[in-house]
C-alpha positions as a printed Julia matrix, in Angstrom:
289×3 Matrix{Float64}:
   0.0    0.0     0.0
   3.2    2.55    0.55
   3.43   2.35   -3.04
  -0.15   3.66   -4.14
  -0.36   6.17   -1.42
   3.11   7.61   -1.99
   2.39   8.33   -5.7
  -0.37  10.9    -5.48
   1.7   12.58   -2.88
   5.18  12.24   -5.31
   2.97  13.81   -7.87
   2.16  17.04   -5.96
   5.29  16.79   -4.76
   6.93  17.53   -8.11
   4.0   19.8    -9.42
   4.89  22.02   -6.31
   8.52  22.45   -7.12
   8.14  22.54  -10.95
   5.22  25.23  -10.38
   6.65  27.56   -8.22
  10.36  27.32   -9.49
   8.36  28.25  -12.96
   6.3   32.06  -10.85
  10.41  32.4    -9.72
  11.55  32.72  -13.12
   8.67  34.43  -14.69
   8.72  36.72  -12.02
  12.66  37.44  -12.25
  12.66  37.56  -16.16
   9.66  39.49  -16.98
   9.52  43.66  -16.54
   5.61  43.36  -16.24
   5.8   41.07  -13.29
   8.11  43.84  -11.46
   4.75  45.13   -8.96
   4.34  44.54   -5.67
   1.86  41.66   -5.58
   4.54  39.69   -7.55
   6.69  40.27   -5.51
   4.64  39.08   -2.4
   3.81  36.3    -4.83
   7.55  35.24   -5.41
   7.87  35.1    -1.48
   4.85  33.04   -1.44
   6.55  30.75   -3.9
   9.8   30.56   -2.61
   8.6   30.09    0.99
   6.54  27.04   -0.67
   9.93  25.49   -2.1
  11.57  25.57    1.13
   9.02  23.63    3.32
   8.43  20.87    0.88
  12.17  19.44    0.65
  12.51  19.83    4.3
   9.83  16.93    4.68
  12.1   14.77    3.1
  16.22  14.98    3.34
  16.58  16.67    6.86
  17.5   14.21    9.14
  18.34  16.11   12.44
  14.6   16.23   14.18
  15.13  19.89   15.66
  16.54  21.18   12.31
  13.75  19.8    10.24
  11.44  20.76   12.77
  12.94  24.59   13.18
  12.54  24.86    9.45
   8.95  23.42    8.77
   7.55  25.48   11.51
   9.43  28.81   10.56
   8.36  28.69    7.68
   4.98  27.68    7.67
   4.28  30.54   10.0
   6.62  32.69    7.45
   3.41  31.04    5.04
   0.86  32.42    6.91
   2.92  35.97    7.29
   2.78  35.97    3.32
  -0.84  35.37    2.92
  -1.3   38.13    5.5
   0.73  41.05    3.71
  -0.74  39.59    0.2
  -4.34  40.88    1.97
  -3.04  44.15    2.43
  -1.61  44.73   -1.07
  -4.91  43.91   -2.35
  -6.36  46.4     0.48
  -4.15  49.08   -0.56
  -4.4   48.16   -4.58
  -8.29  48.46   -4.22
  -8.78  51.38   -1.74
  -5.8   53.69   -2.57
  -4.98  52.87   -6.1
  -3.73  56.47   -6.94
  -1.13  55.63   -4.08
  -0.68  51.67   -4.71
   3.35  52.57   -6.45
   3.84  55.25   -3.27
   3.29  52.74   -0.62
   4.7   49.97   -1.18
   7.78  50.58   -2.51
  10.35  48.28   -3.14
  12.1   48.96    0.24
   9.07  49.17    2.37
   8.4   45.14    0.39
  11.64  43.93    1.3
  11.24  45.2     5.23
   7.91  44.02    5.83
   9.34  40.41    4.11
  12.11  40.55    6.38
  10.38  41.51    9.59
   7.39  38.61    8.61
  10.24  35.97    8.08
  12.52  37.38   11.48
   8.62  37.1    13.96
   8.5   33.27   12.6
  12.15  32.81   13.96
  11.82  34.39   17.22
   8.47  32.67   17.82
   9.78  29.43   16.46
  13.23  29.42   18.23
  12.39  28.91   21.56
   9.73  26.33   21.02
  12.68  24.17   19.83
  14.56  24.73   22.85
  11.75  23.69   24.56
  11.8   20.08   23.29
  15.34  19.58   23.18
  15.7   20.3    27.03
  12.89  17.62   27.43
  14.11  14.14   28.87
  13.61  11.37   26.36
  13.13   7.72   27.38
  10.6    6.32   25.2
  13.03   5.85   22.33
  13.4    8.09   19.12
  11.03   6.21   16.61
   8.06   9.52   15.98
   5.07   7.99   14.43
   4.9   10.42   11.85
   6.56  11.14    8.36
   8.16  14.63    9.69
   9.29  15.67   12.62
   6.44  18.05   14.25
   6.75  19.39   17.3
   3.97  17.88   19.49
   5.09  14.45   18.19
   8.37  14.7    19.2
   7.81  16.22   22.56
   5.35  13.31   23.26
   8.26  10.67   22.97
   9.55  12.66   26.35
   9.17  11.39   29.79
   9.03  14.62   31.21
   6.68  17.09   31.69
   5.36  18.87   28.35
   3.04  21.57   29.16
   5.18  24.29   28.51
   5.36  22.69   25.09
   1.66  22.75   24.81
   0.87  26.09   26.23
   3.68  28.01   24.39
   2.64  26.03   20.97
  -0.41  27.62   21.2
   0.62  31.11   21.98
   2.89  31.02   19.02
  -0.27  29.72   16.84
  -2.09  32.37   18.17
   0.35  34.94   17.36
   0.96  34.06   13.91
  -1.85  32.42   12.85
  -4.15  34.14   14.65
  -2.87  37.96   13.84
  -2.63  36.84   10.23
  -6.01  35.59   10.06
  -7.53  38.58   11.73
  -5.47  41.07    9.1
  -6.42  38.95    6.44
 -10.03  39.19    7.87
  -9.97  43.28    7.93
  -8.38  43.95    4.8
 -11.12  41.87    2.95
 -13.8   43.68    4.63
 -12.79  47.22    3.85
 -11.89  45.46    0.34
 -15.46  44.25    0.22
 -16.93  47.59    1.63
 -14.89  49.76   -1.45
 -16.01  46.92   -3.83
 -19.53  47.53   -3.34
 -19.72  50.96   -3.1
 -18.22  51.38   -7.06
 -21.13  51.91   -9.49
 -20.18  50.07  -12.58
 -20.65  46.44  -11.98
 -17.83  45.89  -14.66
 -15.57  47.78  -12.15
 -16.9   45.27   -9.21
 -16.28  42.21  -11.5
 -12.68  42.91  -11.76
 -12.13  44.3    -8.62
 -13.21  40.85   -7.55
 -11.16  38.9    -9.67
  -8.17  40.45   -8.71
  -8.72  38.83   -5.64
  -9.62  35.59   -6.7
  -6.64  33.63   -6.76
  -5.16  35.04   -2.87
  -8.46  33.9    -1.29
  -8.3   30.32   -2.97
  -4.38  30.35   -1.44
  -5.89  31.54    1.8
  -8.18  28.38    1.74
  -5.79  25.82    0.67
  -3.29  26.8     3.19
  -5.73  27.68    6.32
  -8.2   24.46    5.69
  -5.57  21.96    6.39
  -3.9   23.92    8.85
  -7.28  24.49   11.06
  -7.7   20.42   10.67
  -4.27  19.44   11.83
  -4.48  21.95   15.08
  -7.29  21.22   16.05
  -6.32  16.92   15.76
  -3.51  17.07   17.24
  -4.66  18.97   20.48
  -8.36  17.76   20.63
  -8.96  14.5    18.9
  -5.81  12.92   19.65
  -7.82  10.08   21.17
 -10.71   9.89   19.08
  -9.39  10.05   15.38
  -6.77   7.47   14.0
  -2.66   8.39   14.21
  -3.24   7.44   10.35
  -5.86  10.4     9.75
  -3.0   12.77   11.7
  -0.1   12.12    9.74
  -1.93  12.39    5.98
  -3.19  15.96    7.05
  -0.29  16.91    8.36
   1.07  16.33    5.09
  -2.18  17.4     3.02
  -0.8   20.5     4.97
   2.76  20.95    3.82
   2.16  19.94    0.36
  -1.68  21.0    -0.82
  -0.66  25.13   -0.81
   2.65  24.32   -2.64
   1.39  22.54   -5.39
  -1.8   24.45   -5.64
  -0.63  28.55   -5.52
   0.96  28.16   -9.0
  -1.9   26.61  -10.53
  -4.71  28.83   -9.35
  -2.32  32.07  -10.2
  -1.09  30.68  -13.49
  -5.12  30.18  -14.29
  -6.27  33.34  -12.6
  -3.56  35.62  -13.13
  -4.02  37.02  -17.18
  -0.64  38.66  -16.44
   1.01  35.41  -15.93
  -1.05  33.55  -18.76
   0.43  36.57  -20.95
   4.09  36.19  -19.93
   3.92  32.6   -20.36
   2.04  32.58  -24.04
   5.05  35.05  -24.79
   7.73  32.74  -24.04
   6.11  29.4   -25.46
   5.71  31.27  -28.28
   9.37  31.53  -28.98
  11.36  34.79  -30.95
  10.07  33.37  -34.15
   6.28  34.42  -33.38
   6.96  37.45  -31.1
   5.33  39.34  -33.68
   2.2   37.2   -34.17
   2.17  37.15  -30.27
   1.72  41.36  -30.19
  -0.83  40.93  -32.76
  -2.81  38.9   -30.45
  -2.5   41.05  -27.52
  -3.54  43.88  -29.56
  -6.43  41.99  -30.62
  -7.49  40.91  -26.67
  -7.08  44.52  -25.75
């Protein structure tokens, strides 16, 4: 049975790398991908390729578990300033270039990726200065950081308690920015008078909240099992949410911006149609617009 159930997740597995390695290089190549929400985008991406190797080659249980946990919060930080530039893009379009500026990106990408750390470090520290006498065999396929504290002999409860302070304080904060910014979004939306202005205000919007869902639906599932239904649902349910978690946002984000993003669709169209056609290619841009 390894066999079958490995392959659907092998399959995502390379779609996830292929995909967002492919928004990297659009992103870095193309001069009409050089805004702000590709940017956030290419964090999104990049934060994507880093958690799905670490489920696989780390080896050291506090190193893989640092990582996966940085930067799954580091996820969720994304997502959260991704909200705002669609806040900002919506409400204050005159001022969209003004505010966020390339520096004022790079500092709010730096300060979301430096809170994960701090709020990740010392839950590691936690764990390691646990006593462990139940052996080092984690029934799990990466090395989270309830499951390892478990194996202890000791007493975990400032494991448990300070877990869910830092899942408050990431996930929690994020969720509730995320929350805002859509409702002014929602409030600016429906106060424009065209409905052809609503429609795209909309769509621009489209592809962030299906990322929001893919990457908080999983996440919601595997908190709340590992904390509350610990006893009640099979170790077997667990561990393929937990990795439904790490791998469903991945290999989903390129696919629902490469679909819902006509900027992307355009840059890619443009280089699969090779130099030969570039001039066939601006006739049929011409023609969409």
């Amino acid at each position: 049975m390894h066999m079958w159930i490995s392959s659907p997740f092998c399959s995502m597995y390379v779609v996830a790398i292929v995909g967002n390695c492919g928004l990297l290089y659009l992103i870095r190549c193309e001069d009409s991908l050089h805004r702000p929400m590709y940017y956030f985008l290419a964090m999104l991406s990049l934060t994507d390729l880093v958690i799905c190797p670490k489920d696989l080659c780390i080896s050291e249980c506090l190193v893989q578990m640092f990582f996966i946990h940085t930067f799954t919060g580091m996820e969720s930080g994304v997502l959260m300033l991704m909200a705002l530039d669609r806040y900002v893009a919506i409400c204050y379009p005159l001022r969209y270039s003004t505010i966020l500026t390339n520096p004022v990106i790079a500092k709010v990408g730096v300060a979301t990726f430096l809170r994960a750390v701090f709020l990740i470090i010392p839950l590691v520290f936690f764990t390691k200065r646990l006593p462990y006498c139940r052996g080092n065999v984690i029934h799990h396929t990466y090395c989270d950081q309830l499951f390892v504290a478990k194996l202890s002999c000791g007493n975990i409860k400032i494991n448990v308690i300070y877990g869910l302070m830092a899942a408050f304080l990431i996930g929690g904060f994020d969720i509730l920015c995320i929350t805002i910014s859509y409702t002014m979004i929602l409030r600016a939306v429906v106060s424009l008078s065209s409905a052809e202005a609503r429609r795209k205000a909309f769509s621009t919007c489209t592809a962030h909240i299906c990322a929001i869902v893919f990457s908080y639906s999983p996440a919601f599932f595997c908190f709340f099992f590992n904390r509350f239904g610990s006893h009640t649902i099979p170790s077997s349910c667990h561990i393929i949410v937990a990795n439904i978690y790490l791998l469903l946002p991945p290999t989903l984000n390129p696919i629902v911006y490469g679909v819902k993003t006509k900027q992307i669709q355009d840059c890619i169209l443009r280089i699969l149609s090779g130099p030969k056609n570039t001039k066939s290619y601006v006739t049929y841009l011409s023609g969409k617009r």
